[in-house]
C-alpha positions as CSV (number, residue, x, y, z in Angstrom):
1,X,90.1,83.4,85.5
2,X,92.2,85.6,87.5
3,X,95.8,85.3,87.8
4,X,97.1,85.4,91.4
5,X,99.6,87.9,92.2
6,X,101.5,87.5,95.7
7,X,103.4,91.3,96.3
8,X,106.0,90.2,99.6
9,X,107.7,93.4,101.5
10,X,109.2,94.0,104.5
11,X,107.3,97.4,105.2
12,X,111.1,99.0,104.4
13,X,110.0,102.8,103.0
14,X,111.7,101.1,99.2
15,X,109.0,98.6,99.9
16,X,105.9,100.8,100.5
17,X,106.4,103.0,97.9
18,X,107.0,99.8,95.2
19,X,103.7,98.5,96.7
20,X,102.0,101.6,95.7
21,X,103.8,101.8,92.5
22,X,103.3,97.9,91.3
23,X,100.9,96.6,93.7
24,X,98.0,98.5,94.0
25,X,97.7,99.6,90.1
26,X,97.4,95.9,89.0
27,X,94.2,95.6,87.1
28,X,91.8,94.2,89.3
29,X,90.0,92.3,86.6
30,X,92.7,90.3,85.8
31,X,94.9,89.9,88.8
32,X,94.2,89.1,92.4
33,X,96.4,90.6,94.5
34,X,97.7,89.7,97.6
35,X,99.7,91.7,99.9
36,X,102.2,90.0,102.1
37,X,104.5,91.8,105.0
38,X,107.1,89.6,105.5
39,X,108.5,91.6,108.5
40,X,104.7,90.5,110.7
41,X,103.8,87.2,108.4
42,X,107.7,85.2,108.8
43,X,105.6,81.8,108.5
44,X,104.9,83.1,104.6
45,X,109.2,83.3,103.9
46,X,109.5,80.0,103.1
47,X,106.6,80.2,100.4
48,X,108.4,83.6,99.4
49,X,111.6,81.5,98.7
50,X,109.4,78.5,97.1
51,X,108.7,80.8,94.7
52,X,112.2,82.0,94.0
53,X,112.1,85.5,95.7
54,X,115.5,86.3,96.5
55,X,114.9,89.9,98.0
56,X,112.0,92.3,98.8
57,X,110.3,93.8,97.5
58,X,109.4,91.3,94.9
59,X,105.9,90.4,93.0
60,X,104.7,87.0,91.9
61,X,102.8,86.7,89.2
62,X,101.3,83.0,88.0
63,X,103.6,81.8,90.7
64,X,107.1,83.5,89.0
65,X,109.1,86.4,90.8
66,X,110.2,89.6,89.6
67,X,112.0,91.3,92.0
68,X,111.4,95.1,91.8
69,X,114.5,96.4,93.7
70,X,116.8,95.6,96.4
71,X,115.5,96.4,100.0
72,X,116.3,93.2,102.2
73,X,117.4,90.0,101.6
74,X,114.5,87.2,102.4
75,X,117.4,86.1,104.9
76,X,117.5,88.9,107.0
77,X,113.8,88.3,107.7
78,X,113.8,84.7,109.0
């Protein structure tokens, strides 16, 4: 079974190039990835924060964060 993997950005230039960094070279066989612009997807901020994502870029892995580095706060996109 795969384990889910939620990546949440804001499209910020930090956040694109973490996505291609983190994101995209998660090993397919064992993660399913989800991308998630916060920035054109606001109804997904409150799950963002459920999940204890503080800032953005941040990746969720079996439903806990790890924030990757510091490009908006989840408040300045609600």
């Amino acid at each position: 079974m795969k384990v889910k993997a939620i990546f949440y950005h804001a499209g910020c230039p930090v956040c694109v190039e973490a996505e291609q960094q983190f994101a995209t070279s998660l090993d397919s066989s064992r993660y399913a990835v989800e991308i998630v612009h916060l920035g054109t997807a606001k109804n997904r901020v409150t799950e963002a924060e459920k999940f204890g994502v503080k800032s953005v870029p941040a990746l969720v892995l079996g439903g806990r964060p790890f924030h990757i580095n510091f490009g908006a706060p989840l408040s300045a996109l609600k």
